[in-house]
C-alpha positions as a LaTeX table, in Angstrom:
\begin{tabular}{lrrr}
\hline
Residue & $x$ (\AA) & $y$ (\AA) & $z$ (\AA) \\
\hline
Unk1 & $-11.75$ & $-37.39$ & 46.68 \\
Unk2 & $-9.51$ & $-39.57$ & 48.90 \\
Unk3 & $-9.70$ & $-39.67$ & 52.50 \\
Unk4 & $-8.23$ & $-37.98$ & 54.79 \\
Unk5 & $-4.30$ & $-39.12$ & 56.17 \\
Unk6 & $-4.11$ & $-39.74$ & 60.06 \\
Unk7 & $-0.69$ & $-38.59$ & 61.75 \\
Unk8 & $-0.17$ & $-40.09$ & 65.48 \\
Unk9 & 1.59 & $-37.77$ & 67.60 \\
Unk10 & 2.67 & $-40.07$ & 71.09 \\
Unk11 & $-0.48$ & $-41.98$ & 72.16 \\
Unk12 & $-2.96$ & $-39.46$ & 70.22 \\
Unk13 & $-4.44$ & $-39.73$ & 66.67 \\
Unk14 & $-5.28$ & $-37.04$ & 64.73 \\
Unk15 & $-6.78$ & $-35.97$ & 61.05 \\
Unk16 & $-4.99$ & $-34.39$ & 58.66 \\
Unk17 & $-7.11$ & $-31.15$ & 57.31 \\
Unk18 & $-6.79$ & $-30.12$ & 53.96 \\
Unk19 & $-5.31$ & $-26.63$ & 53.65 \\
Unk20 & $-7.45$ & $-24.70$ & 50.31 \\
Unk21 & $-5.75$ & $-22.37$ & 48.45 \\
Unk22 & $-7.36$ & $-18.93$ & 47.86 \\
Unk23 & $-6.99$ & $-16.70$ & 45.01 \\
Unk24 & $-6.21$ & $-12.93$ & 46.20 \\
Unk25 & $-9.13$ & $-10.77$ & 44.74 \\
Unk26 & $-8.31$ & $-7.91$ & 43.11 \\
Unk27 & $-8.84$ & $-5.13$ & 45.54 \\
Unk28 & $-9.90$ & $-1.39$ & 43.44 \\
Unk29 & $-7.31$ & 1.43 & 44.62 \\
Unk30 & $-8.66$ & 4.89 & 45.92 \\
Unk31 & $-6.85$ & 7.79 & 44.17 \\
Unk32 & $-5.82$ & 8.64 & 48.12 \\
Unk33 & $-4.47$ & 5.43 & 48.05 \\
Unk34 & $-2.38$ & 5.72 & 44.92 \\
Unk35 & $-1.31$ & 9.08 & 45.40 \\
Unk36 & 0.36 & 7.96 & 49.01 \\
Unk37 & 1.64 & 4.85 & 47.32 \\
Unk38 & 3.95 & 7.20 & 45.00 \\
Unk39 & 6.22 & 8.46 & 48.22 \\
Unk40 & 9.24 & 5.75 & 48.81 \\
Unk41 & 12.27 & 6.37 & 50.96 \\
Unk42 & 14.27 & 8.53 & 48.79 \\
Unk43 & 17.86 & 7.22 & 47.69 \\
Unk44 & 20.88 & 8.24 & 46.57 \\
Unk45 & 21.83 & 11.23 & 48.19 \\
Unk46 & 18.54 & 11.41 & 50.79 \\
Unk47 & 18.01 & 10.07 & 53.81 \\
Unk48 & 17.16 & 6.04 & 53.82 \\
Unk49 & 14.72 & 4.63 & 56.27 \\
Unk50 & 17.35 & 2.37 & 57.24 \\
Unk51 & 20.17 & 3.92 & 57.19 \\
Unk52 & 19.76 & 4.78 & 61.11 \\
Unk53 & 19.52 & 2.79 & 63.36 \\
Unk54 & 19.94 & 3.03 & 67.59 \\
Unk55 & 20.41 & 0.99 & 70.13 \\
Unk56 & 17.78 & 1.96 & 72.06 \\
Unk57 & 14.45 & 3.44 & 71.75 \\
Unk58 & 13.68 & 7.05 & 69.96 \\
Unk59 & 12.40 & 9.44 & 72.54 \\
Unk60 & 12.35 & 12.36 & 70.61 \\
Unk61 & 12.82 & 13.74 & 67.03 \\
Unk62 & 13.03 & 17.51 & 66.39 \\
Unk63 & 13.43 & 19.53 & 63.55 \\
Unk64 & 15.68 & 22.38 & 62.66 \\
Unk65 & 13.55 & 25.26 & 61.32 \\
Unk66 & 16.34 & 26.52 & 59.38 \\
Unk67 & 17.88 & 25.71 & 55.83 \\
Unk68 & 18.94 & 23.01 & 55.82 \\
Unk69 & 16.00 & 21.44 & 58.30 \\
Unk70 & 18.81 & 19.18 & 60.23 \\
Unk71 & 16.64 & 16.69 & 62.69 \\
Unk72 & 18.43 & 15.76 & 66.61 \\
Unk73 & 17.33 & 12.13 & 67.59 \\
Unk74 & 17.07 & 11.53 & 71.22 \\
Unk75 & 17.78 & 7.72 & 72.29 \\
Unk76 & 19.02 & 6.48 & 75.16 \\
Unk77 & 21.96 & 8.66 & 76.94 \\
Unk78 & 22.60 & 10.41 & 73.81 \\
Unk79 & 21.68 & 13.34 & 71.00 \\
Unk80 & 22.33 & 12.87 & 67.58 \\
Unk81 & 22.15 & 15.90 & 65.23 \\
Unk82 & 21.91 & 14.64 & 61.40 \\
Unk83 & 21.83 & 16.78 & 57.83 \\
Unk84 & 18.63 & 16.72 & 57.07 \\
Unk85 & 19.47 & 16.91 & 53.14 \\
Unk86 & 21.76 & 13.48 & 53.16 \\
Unk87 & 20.91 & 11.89 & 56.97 \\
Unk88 & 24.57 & 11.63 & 58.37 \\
Unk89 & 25.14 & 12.33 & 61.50 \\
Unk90 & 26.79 & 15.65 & 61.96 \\
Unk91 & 27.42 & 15.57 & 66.09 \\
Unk92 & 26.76 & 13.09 & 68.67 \\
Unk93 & 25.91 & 14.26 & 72.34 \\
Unk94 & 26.63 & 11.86 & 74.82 \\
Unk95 & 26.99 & 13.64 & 78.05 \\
Unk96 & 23.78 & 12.56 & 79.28 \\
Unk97 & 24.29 & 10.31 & 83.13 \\
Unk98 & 20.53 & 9.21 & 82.28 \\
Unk99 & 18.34 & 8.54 & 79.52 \\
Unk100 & 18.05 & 12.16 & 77.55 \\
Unk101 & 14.40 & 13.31 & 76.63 \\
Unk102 & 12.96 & 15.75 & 74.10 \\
Unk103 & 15.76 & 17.41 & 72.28 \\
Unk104 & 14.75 & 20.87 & 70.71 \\
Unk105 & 16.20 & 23.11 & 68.27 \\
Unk106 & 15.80 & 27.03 & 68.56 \\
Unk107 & 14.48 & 28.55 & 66.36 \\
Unk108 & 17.33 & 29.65 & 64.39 \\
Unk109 & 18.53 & 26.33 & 64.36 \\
Unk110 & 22.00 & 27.14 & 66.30 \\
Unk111 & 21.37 & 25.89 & 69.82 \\
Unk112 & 19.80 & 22.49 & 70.88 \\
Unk113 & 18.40 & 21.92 & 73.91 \\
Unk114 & 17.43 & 18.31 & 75.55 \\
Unk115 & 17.18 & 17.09 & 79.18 \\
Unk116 & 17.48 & 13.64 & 81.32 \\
\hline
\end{tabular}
């Protein structure tokens, strides 16, 4: 083996390590592990992980309990009401003077209710 290069940086000398490439092992899966492994964002015509996005943080994410299961999203000075069978945004409620906090549906999924 050869020696080791030297690289000066300004008045200082320094060795040059010698980076070693490691195999990856083979790691065994868990049936747990491959049974989570199966669920992906769904696409198409359901919702995409990135399909929303906000400008600022989530407070709050609530679920409709009726068909349908629409979700509200509280960020910021806003609601946001999305179909929960495609993820578009179905309303937005901006009438907030502060940041809004933990929207809620009732129970038949008809009235939301969220507060600053």
């Amino acid at each position: 083996a050869g020696k080791a290069s030297r690289v000066v940086v300004g008045t200082m000398d320094f060795n040059r390590l010698r980076s070693t490439a490691f195999s990856r092992s083979t790691v065994n899966e868990s049936a747990e592990e491959k049974y989570w492994k199966r669920f992906r964002p769904a696409t198409g015509g359901g919702a995409k992980a990135s399909s929303l996005s906000f400008s600022s943080p989530v407070t709050a994410v609530s679920f409709s309990g009726a068909p349908g299961f629409d979700f509200a999203v509280t960020s910021g000075t806003r609601v946001c009401i999305y179909d929960g069978r495609t993820a578009e945004l179905k309303r937005s409620l901006a009438r907030f003077k502060d940041i809004a906090y933990g929207a809620s549906f009732r129970h038949d999924g008809r009235l939301v209710a969220g507060g600053c």
